[in-house]
N, C-alpha and C positions, 0 to 999 in steps of 0.2 A: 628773743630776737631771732637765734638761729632757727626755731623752730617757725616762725613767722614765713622765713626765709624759704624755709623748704617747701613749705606749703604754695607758696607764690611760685617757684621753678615745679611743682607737681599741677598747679593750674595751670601754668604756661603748655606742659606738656600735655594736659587735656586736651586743652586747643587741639595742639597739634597732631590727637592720636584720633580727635574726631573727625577731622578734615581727612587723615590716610584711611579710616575705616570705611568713609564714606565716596572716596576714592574705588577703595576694592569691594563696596556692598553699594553701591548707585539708587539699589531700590530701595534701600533705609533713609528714610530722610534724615538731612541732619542735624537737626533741632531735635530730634526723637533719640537720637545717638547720643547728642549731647547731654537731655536728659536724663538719660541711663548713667554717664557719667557722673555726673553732678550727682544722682545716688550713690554710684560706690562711693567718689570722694567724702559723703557724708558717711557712709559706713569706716573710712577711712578716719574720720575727725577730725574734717574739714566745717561740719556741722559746728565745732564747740569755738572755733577760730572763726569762723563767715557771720561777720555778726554787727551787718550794716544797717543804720540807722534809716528807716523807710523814707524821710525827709532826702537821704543824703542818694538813697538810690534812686528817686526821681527824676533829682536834678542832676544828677552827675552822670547818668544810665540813658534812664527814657528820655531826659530833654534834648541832648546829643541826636540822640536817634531820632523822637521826632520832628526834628530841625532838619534832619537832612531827610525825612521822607516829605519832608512840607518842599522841601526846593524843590526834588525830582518828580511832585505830583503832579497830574494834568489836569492844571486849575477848571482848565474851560470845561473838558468836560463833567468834570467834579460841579460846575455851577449847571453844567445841561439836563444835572439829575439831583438838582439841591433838594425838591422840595421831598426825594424820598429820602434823603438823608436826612435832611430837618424829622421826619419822622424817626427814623433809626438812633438819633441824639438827643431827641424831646421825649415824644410818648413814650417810645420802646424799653428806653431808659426806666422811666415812673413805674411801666406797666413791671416791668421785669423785679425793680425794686418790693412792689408792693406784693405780686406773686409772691415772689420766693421768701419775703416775710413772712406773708402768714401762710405760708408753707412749712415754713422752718416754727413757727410758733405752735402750729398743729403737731410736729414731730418732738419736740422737743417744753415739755411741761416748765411750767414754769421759768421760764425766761422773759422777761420786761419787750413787749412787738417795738420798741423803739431798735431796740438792740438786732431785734430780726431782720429789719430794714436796714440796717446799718450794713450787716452781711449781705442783702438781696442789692443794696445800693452798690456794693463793692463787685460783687459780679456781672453786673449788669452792661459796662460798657464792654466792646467789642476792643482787643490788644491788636493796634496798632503789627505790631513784630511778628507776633505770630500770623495774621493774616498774609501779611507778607512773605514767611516760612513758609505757609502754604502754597502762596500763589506760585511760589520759583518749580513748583512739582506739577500742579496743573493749567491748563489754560483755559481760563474762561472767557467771556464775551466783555466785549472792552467796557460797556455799560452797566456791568456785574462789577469789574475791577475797580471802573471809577467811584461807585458807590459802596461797597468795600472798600478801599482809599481815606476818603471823605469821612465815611464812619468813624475809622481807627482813628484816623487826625483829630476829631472833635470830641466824640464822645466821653474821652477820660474825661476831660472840664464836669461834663452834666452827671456822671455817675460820683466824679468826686466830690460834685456842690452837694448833692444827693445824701452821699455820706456823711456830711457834716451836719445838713440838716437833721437827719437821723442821729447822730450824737449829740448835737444842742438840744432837740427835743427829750431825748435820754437824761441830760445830764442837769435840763433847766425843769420839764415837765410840761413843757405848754408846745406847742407847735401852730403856726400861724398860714397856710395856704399862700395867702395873698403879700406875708411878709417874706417866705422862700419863695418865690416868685420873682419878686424885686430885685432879693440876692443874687439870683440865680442871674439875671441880665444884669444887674451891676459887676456881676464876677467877670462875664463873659465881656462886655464892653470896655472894659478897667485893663482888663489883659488882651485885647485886641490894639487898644491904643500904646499900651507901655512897649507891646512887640514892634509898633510903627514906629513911636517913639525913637527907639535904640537903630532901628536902620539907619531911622534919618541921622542920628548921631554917629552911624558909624561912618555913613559917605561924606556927612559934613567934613569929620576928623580928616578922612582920603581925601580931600579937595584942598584940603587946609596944605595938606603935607605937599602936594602935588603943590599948590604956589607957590611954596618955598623950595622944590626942587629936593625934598627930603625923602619921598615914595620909595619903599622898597618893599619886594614881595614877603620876606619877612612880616613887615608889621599887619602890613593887608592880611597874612593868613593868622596871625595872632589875635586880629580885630574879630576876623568871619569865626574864629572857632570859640571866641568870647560871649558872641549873642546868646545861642541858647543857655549858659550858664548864666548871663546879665539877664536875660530877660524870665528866667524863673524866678531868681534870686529878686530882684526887684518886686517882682509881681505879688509872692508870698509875703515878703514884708510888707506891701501895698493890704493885704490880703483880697486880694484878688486872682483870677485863675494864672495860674504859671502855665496850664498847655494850652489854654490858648494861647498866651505869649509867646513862646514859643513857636506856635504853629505860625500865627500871623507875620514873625521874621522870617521864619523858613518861606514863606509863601512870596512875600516883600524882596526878599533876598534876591531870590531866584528869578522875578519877574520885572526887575528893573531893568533901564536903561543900558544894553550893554555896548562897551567901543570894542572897534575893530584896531588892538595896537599891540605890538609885538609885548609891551607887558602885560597887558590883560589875556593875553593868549599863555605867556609861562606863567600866569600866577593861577588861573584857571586850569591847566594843565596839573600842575602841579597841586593844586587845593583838591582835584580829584581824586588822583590817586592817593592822598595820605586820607580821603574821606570813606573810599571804600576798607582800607586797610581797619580805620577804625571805626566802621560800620560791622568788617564783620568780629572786629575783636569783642563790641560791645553789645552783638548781638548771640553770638558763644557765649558771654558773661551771662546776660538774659538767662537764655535755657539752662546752662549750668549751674547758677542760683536758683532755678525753678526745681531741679534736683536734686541739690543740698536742702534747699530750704522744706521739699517735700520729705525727704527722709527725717530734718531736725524736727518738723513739726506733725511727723505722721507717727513716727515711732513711739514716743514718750505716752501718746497716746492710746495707741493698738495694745501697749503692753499695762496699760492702768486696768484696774481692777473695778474701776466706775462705769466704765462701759466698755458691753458685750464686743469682740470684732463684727459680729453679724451685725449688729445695729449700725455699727459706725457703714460699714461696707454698704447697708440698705439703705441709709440717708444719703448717701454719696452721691448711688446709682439714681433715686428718684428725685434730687435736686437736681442733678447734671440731663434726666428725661425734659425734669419741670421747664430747665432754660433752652433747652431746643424746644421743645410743645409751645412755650408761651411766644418765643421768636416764631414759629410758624406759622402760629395761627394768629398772631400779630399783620405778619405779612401778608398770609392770605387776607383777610380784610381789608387792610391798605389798598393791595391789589385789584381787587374786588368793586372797589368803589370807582378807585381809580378807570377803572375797563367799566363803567356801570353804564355807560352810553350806548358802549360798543363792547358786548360781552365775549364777542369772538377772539378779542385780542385778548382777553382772560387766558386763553391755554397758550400763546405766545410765552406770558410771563411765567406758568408754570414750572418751567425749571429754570429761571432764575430765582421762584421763591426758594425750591429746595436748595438752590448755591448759595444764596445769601444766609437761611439758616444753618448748616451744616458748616461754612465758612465762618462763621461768628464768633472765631475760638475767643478763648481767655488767657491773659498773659500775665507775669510778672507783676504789672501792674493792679489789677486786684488782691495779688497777696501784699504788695507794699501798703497797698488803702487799708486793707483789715489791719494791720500791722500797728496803723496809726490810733487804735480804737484804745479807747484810757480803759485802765482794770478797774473794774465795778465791781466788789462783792457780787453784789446779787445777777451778775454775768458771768456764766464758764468762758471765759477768753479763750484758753487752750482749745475748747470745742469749735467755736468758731473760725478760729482761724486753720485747725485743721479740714474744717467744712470749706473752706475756700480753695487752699491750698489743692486739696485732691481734688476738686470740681473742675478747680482751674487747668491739672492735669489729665483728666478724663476728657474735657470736652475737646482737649486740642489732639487726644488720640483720635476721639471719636470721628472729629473734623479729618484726619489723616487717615482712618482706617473706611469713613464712608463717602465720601467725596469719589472715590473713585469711581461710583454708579452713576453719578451725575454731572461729573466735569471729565472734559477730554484729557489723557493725559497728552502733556505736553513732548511732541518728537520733531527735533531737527530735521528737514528735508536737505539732505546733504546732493549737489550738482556743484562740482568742482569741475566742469570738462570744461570752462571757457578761463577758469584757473590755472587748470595744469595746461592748455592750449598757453594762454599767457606767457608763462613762466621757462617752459619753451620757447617759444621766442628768444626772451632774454637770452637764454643759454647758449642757443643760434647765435644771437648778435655777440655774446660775450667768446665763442670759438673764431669768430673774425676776427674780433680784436686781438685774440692771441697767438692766430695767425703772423701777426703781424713785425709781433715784439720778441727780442731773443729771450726773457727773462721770464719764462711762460708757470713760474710757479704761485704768482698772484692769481693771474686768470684759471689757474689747476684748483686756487683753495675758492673760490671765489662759484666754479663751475661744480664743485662737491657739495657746498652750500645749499644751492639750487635743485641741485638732484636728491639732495635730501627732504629737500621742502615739496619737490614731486612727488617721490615716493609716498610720503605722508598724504599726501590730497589722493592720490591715486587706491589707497585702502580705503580712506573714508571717503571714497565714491564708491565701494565696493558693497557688498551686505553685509550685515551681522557675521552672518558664517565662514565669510572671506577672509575677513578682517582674524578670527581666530583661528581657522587657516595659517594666516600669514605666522601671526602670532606663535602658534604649532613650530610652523618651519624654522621659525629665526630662534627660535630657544635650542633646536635641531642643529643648527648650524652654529649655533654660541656651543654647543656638547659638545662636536665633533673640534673644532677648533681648540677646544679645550684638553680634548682626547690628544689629539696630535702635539699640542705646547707639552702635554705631559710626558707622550712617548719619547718625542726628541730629549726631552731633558735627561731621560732615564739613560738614555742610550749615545750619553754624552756630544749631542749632537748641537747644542747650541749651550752658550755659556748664561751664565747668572744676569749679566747685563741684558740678552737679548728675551730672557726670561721673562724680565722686570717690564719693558716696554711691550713685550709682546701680551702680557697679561692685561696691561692697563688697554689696548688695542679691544681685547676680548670682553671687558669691562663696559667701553664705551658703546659695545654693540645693543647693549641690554637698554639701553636709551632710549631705543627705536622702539621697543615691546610693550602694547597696555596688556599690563597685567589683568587676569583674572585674580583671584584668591590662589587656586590651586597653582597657577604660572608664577604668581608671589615669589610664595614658599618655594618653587624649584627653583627660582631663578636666585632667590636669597643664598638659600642653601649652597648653589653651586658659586657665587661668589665668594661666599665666607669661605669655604674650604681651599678657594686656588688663594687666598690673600693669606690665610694662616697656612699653608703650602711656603707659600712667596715669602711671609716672615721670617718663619724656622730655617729655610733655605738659606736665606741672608744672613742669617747669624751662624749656619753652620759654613759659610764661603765669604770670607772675609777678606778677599781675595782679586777682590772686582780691580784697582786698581794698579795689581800688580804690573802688566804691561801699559807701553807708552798708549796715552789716551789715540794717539794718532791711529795707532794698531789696528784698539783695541775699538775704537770708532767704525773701523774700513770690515774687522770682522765679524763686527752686530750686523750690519747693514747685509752683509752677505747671507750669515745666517737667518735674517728675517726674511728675505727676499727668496731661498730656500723654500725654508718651513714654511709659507704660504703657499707656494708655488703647490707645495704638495699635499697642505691641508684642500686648498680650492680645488686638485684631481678628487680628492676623495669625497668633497663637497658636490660639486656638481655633479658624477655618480652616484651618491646617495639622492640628491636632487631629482635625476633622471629614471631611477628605480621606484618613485613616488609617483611619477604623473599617474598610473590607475587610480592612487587613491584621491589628488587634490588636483583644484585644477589645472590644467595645462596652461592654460596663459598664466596665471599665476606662476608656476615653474619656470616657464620661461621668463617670466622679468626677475627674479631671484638668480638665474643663472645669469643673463646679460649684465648685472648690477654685480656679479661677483666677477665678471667678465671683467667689467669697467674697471672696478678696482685695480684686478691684478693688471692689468694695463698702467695704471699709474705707478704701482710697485717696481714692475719694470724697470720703467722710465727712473727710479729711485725717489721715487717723493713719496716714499711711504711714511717716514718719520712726518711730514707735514697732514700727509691726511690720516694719521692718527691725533693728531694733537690739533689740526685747528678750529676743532669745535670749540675747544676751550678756551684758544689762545691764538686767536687769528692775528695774522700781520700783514694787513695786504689795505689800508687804508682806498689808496686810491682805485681800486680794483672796483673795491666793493661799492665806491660811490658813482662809477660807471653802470654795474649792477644796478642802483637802487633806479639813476637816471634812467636806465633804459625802462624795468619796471615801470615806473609813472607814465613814461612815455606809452607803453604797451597800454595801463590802463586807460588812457584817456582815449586812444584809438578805440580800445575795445569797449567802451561806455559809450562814445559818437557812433559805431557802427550796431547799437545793440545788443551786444552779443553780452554786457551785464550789464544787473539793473541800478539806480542811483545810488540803489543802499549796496549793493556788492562794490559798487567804486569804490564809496567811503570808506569804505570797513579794509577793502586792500590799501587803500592809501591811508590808512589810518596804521594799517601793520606796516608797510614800507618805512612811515614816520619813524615810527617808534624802533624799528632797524638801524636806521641810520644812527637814530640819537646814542643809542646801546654802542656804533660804529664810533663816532665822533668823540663818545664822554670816557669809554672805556680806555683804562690802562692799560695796554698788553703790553706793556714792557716789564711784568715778573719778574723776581726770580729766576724761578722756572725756565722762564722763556728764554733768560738772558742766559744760561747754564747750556741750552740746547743748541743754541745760536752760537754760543763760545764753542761747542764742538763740535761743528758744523763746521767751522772755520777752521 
């Protein structure tokens, strides 16, 4: 049990060491990261413990997932390029099957070709997750992604009837054309309707609730995260296909009738974000299963004495050739025929064949299909399934390492000038208003807020080299800061208490910094050491409360108000001895920004704009802020100056401020400790 335990807080922390690496290394994608993981873990023996029943990863894994890529798919255009998808789900499927059969039959003696297909059927559909891993790195042409889309949604149903049929004919001896054919639309239509089915019973249920005045978002999101596990589970008992089921409620789901009502809006809101959360948890699961499961079942193998490493490695490399060659020249014909009127638009389609083949990775779901194959004496199971397994992971580097030749990669066009113009504004109207009021430390936290959210837009409007620049400097100026809390201390120039706050002050500078790799580690490094500094301190000065808090309140604030004063001399002359090397306007807003600062220190509101990033207290300040904000955007959307989709997206962040504004506790602890002595 504890060991169970452990393993579950060691996967948890995969997660979370894939997301920071992928954070500090951008060009690694993260499913290839993940991967990597998911083999130590199995070097680790995580391998003898991950030891999920293929049925149970289906439904519990893929159906999840593709239930929510069937809601966010774009149906319409997915129907305005059906009929190449009917190919890529029909033919492409068989052809791919029947290839890599007697491919595999040709390599490997004596093996029963029902069984070969069984394998060539398991590879053959296109993985839903993984195309979508890909796509978040490149950009393709919208009629490339909708057809891609469409693929991944359908195709597992016809590669898994595929599969079956290939073990029925293994396990009975007889194989019938015209009778897997039957099956094949009886699967498909059997689980198109069970997925209708369960919609229409879920809004019945909503409607029911809703007359009796019983509706709460609760059950509604209990109902929405039911279907994909109702509609596999039904469907396989039916024995008919579960991803279409599946598919056709995600599709159902997402394309009904929607109202315009304050609860449809928080149960929608809300069903989103807990869907991304567990879209990316269980698509990290994916890849890190595709890692365990590649080391459980590649190792036992590479190290048998039945076959050669060179064999197994040369069957690998020429099946994972065979399923790109027979996808291309698949396509080219399709293509071909298609443009056969008008041969000029043949080279239009040209490199969307190369996108569509190179994009065609393999996922999860064909090693859960071989998984399900019964052990036949006169079948190497072990062989096959490591034949899948490593195909499935070669073809999705392959897809990752050549894609780059033929798809654009995907870059942000970042113009924030009619943003930081905005938000200016705000700021403007917010130093009126505090004009006006004696009590000007709301509108102080409220005007820091702001200047923070500039500064940010104002580097990423900058370049590449700017931005590490800035970067450069503010690690520069978090040392020098640091330098100076040390000297004073040494030289008994400020006590333990002004230490304590002055450190966390130097802490929350590092905030503002995207890290490189190498700025990481400096910046790690240099907090770890002032906080085990700050520890040992503590415990050698035991001493903090000795005087009355009144005192000893009046002579932090003094000393803080000091040592800044003379960290920012030494700051802005080291600032000023840089302009040769960085840029000048850049210097300049570094000095004006440390300018601003010590200007508030002054005034004594340092202890608040040290802390209210964390623990703001200024309610009605900030709903002034948010007000004027909206106001600003809807001016600057009527006069042009941004486009429908920049409106959205700032009032979509304004939202989601205020909400963070209104639901937030800030009344701590903490806060209340600070506020007490304060008073």
């Amino acid at each position: 049990m504890l060991h169970s335990i452990f393993y579950v807080i060691i996967f948890l922390l995969a997660l979370v060491l894939s997301n920071v690496l992928h954070q500090i290394f951008p060009k690694l994608a993260l499913p290839l990261i993940q991967v990597i993981l998911g083999v130590l873990l199995g070097f680790m023996g995580a391998s003898q413990l991950v030891n999920v029943d293929p049925e149970l990863f289906l439904g519990f894994i893929i159906a999840p997932l593709l239930f929510r890529e069937s809601e966010e798919a774009d149906i319409t255009h997915i129907f305005k390029h059906f009929s190449t998808i009917l190919f890529l789900i029909l033919p492409l499927v068989f052809i791919t099957t029947f290839g890599l059969g007697y491919l595999t039959k040709f390599m490997i003696f004596g093996i029963p070709i029902a069984a070969c297909f069984a394998m060539g059927a398991s590879l053959a559909p296109t993985d839903a997750i993984a195309v979508a891993a890909l796509s978040k790195n490149f950009k393709f042409p919208k009629r490339v992604t909708s057809i891609l889309q469409g693929e991944g949604l359908l195709n597992d149903a016809s590669g898994i009837i595929a599969f079956q049929i290939a073990v029925l004919a293994l396990t009975t001896g007889s194989f019938s054309l015209p009778h897997a054919t039957i099956d094949l639309v009886e699967s498909a239509i059997g689980g198109a309707i069970i997925g209708a089915v369960l919609v229409w019973l879920k809004n019945l249920i909503l409607r029911l609730l809703n007359s009796v005045a019983a509706r709460d978002s609760i059950s509604y999101l209990l109902l929405e995260y039911t279907i994909p596990f109702s509609a596999f589970l039904v469907a396989e008992i039916l024995d008919v296909s579960g991803i279409i089921a599946v598919v056709v409620a995600g599709v159902l789901q997402a394309n009904g009738i929607k109202k315009t009502t304050l609860f449809d809006a928080k149960v929608t809101k809300t069903k989103n974000t807990l869907w991304d959360m567990i879209v990316f948890i269980l698509n990290s699961v994916v890849f890190l299963f595709l890692g365990i499961e590649l080391h459980q079942l590649a190792m036992p193998l590479l190290q048998s004495p039945l076959y050669s490493n060179a064999r197994l490695i040369t069957m690998v490399i020429v099946l994972t050739i065979a399923l790109f060659a027979l996808r291309f020249v698949s396509l080219t014909i399709y293509y071909f025929f298609k443009t056969k009127k008008n041969q000029q638009r043949f080279g239009i389609y040209w490199n969307d064949i190369l996108l569509l083949t190179f994009a065609g990775s393999k996922g999860t779901v064909s090693i859960a299909t071989i998984l399900l194959f019964p052990r036949i004496d006169s079948v190497p199971y072990s062989l096959l399934i490591f034949l899948v397994a490593s195909v499935t992971a070669l073809s999705f580097l392959v897809g990752m390492f050549i894609l780059p030749f033929f798809a654009t990669k995907k870059v942000i066009k970042v113009n924030n000038l009619a943003k930081i113009s905005l938000l200016n504004d705000v700021v403007n109207e917010l130093r009126k208003d505090m004009d006006k009021v004696k009590n000007k430390e709301g509108y102080s936290i409220a005007i820091d807020n702001y200047q923070d959210r500039i500064q940010k837009l104002i580097i990423e409007q900058e370049s590449a080299s700017t931005s590490v620049d800035f970067n450069e400097l503010q690690l520069l100026i978090m040392r020098l800061e640091s330098e100076g809390l040390e000297y004073a201390y040494k030289n008994g120039e400020i006590s333990i208490p002004t230490y304590r706050i002055y450190h966390r002050y130097i802490r929350s500078l590092g905030k503002s910094i995207s890290h490189t790799f190498a700025s990481s580690l400096q910046f790690f490094s240099m907090v770890l050491f002032k906080t085990l500094h700050l520890f040992f301190s503590q415990i050698l000065h035991i001493t903090w409360f000795d005087k009355p808090r009144t005192e000893q309140r009046a002579i932090t604030r003094e000393e803080i108000t000091t040592l800044y004063f003379k960290n920012t001399e030494i700051i802005l002359e080291a600032l000023e001895n840089l302009e040769s090397v960085y840029d000048t306007q850049l210097i300049d807003f570094l000095q004006i920004e440390r300018l601003r600062s010590a200007e508030l220190v002054a005034h004594g509101g340092y202890i608040t704009h040290v802390l209210h990033r964390s623990e703001p207290n200024n309610y009605r300040e900030m709903m002034r802020a948010y007000y004027l904000e909206r106001k600003s955007i809807f001016e600057y959307e009527a006069a042009g100056q941004l486009s429908p989709k920049e409106a959205k997206l700032l009032r979509q962040n304004v939202n989601t401020l205020e909400d963070y504004s209104m639901e937030s506790n800030h009344r701590t602890l903490f806060f209340n400790l600070i506020e007490k002595k304060k008073k």
